[in-house]
C-alpha positions in Angstrom: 0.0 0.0 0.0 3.1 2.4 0.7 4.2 1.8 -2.7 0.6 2.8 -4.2 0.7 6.0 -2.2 3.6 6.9 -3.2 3.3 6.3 -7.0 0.0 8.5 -6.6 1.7 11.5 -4.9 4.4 11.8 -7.5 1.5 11.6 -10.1 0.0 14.2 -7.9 2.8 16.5 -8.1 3.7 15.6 -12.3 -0.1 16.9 -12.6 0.3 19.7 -10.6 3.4 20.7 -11.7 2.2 20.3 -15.4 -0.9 22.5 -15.1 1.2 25.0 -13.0 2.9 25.2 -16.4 0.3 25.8 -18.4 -0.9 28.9 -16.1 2.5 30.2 -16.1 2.4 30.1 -20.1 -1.0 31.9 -19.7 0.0 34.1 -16.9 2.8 35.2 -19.5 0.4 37.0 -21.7 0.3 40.8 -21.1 -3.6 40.9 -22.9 -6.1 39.4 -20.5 -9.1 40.2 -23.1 -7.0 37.5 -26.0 -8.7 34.5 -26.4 -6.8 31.4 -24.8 -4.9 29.1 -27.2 -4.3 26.5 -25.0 -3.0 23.0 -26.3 -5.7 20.6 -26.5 -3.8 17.4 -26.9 -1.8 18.7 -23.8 -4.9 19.1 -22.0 -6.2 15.6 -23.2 -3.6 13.9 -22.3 -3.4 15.2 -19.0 -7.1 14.8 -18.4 -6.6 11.1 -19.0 -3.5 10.9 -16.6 -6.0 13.0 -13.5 -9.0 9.9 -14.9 -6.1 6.9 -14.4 -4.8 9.0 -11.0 -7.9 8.4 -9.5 -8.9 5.0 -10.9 -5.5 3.9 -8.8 -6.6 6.3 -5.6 -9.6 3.9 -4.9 -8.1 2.4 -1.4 -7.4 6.2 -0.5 -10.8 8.1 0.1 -9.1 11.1 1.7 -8.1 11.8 -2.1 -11.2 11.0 -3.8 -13.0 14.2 -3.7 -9.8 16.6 -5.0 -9.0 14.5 -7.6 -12.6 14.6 -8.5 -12.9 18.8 -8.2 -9.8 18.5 -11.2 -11.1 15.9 -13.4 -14.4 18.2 -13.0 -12.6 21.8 -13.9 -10.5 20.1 -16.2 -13.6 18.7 -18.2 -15.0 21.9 -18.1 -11.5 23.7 -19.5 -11.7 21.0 -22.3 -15.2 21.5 -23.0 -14.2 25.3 -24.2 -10.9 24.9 -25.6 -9.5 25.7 -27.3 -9.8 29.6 -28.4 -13.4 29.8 -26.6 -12.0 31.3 -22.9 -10.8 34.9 -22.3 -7.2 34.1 -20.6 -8.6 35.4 -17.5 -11.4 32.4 -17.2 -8.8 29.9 -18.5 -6.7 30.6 -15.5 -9.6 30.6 -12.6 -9.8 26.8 -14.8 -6.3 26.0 -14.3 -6.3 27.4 -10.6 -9.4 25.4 -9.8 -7.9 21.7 -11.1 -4.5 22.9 -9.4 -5.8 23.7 -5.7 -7.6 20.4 -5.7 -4.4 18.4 -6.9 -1.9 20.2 -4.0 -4.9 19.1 -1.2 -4.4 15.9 -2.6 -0.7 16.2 -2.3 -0.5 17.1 1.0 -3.0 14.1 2.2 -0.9 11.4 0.1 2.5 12.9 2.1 0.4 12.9 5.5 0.1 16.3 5.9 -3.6 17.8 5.8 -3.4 21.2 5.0 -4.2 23.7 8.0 -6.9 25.3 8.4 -6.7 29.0 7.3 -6.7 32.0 10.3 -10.9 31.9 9.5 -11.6 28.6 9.6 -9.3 28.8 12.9 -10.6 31.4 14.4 -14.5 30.5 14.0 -13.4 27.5 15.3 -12.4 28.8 18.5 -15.5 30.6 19.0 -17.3 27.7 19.0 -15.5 25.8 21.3 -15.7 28.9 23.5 -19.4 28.7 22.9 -19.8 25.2 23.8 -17.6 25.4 26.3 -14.7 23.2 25.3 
């Protein structure tokens, strides 16, 4: 099973790091009103690799849902690519299949991410409520 987790968090991080890329190439553009050209065989094949990630993440259920938020966003990226996104919707596409992938990440290396100052702080005030 150690051997499974860890071939899924390096194909965590390839994915992540791989649609990182892409942003960064979009990020690069000066013109946020140009249409997105984004490669659609990239995008494919990288669809297909997030499908086979968690087809192989079926012992791990902490993962099942982020993996699921990308293969989602990245469906959605695919469905209007390429040419039909202004680069500023392509990258809140490519930000939403990349936050998913590092929460996946962290789980598979056994480190949840914190909870922001918020979440943190609410929490607090209900313990305090509830007297805890």
């Amino acid at each position: 099973m150690i051997t499974e987790r860890s071939q899924l968090y390096y194909t965590c991080v390839f994915l992540q790091v791989s649609f990182r890329a892409i942003e960064n190439s979009v990020t690069a553009a000066a013109d946020e009103t140009r249409r997105c050209w984004l490669d659609a065989q990239t995008l494919q094949m990288l669809l297909g690799e997030l499908k086979r990630c968690r087809q192989n993440a079926m012992p791990f259920r902490d993962i099942h849902i982020p993996l699921d938020q990308a293969i989602y966003h990245c469906g959605l990226l695919m469905a209007k690519c390429p040419g039909a996104l202004d680069q500023r919707l392509c990258r809140h596409h490519l930000e939403a299949i990349i936050a998913p992938l590092e929460q996946a990440i962290s789980h598979l290396a056994g480190k949840p991410k914190v909870p922001t100052s918020q979440a943190t702080v609410a929490d607090r005030g209900l313990r305090h409520w509830f007297g805890r």
